[in-house]
N, C-alpha and C positions, 0 to 999 in steps of 0.2 A: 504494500500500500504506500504511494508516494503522497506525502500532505501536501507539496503543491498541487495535485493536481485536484485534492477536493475542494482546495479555496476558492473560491470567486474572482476573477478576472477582473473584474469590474469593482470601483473602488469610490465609495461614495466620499466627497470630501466633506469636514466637517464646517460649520457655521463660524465664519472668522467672530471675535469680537470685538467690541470696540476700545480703543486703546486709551483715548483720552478728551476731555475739554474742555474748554478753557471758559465757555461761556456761562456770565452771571459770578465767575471768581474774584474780580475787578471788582464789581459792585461790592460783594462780600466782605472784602479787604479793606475798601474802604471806610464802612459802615461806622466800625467804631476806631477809624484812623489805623493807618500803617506808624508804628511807632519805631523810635532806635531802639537798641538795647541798653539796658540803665549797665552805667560806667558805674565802677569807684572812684572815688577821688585819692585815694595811693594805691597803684595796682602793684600786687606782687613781684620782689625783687625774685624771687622762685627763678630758676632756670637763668639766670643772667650773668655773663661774664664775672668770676669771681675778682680780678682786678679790678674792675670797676666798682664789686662792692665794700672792697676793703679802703678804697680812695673817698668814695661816697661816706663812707661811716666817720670817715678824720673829718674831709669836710663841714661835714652836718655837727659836730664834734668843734668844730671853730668857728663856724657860725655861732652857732649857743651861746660858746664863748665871750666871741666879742660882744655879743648881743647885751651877756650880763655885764661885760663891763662898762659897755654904755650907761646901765640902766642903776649902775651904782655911781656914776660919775670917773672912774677912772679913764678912759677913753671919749674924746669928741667923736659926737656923732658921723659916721662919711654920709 
C-alpha cells in the first residue's frame, strides 16, 4: 500500500487572515493624549564609565565645599 497514492491530488488552500490595521488607532491615541515618558530628575550613574564616576564624586565633593565656605564667610562669592 503506497500512502501517496490514497491522498488527494487536489489541495484545498486554506482562508488567509488578516494581518493588520491601522484604522480608528490614531483617534484612540489621541483621546486621552500621547504623552513622554516621566524622566527622573538624577538618573542613575548604574553602568557609566567608572573614571568619570570617581572624578564626578571629588567634584560634587568641592563644590559643597566651597559652597560652605561661602556660606560661613570665609570665601567671596565667584
Amino acid at each position: 500500500q503506497d500512502h501517496a497514492a490514497n491522498s488527494t491530488s487536489t489541495t484545498v488552500a486554506m482562508a488567509k487572515s488578516k494581518n493588520s490595521s491601522q484604522h480608528n488607532q490614531s483617534k484612540k491615541n489621541h483621546r486621552n493624549g500621547i504623552k513622554k515618558p516621566q524622566t527622573h530628575r538624577y538618573p542613575s550613574l548604574k553602568g557609566t564609565d567608572p573614571k568619570f564616576r570617581r572624578n564626578h564624586r571629588h567634584a560634587l565633593h568641592g563644590t559643597m565645599r566651597a559652597l560652605k565656605e561661602v556660606k560661613e564667610g570665609k570665601r567671596d562669592a565667584a
